[in-house]
Each structure stands twice: as C-alpha cells, then as structure tokens.
Legacy VTK file of the C-alpha trace (Angstrom):
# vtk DataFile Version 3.0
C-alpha trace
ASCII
DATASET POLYDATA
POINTS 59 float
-9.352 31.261 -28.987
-6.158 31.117 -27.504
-7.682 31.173 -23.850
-9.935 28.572 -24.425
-7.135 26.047 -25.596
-5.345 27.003 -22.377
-8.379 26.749 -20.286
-8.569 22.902 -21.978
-5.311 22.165 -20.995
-4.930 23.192 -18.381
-8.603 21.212 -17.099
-6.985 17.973 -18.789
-3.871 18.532 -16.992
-5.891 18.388 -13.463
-7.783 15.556 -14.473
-4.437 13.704 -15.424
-2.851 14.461 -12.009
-6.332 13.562 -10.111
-5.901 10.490 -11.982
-2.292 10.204 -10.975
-3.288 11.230 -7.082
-5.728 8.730 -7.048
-3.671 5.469 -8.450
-0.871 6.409 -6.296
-3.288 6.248 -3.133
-4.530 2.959 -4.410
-1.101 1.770 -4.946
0.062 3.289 -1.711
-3.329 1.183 0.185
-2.081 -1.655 -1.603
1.362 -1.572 0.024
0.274 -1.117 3.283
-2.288 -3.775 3.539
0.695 -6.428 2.149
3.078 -5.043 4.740
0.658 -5.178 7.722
-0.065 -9.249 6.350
3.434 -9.830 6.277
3.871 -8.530 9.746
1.258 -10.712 10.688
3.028 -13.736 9.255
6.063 -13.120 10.706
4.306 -12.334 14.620
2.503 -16.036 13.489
5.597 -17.769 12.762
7.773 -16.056 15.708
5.112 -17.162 17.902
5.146 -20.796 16.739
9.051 -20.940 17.150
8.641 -19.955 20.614
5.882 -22.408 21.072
8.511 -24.890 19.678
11.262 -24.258 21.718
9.069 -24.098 24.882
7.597 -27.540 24.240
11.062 -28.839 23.263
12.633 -27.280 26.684
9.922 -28.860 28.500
10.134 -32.379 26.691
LINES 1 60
59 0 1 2 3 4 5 6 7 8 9 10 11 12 13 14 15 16 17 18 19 20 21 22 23 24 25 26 27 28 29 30 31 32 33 34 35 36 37 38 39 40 41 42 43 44 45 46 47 48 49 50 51 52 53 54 55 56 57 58
C-alpha cells in the first residue's frame, strides 16, 4: 500500500516538474523573441539617426 502511494507521488511529482520544464521554456522562447524585436528596433532607429545626420551634413 505504502509503495503504491509513493509510486503516485512520486509520478505526480514528474508530471509537475515536466509541467514546470515546459512553461519555463515557453517563457524563456517568449523572452528571447521580445529581445531579438527590440534589437531590431533599436538597429531600425540607429539606422534612421544616421540617415538623419547624413542628410543633414549634406544639406
């Protein structure tokens, strides 16, 4: 009796931490996909300063 209680926890513990595993991957995907569009932003917006300048130099 006693070994199948343990057996049961011990299977809902896994399933807990799979569950765990996996949000943290999905949170962790998340993250990186917002970084990499903020990076992109940024390389847009540097770029248009330079275009700025460049054109203001010139004119």
């Amino acid at each position: 009796m006693f070994n199948s209680v343990k057996l049961n926890a011990a299977e809902q513990f896994a399933a807990t931490q799979k569950k765990d595993d996996q949000a943290r991957e999905e949170q962790n995907q998340a993250h990186k996909e917002e970084a990499e569009h903020i990076s992109k932003l940024k390389a847009l917006r540097l770029a248009k300063v330079a275009a700025d300048k460049k054109a203001a130099d010139k004119g």
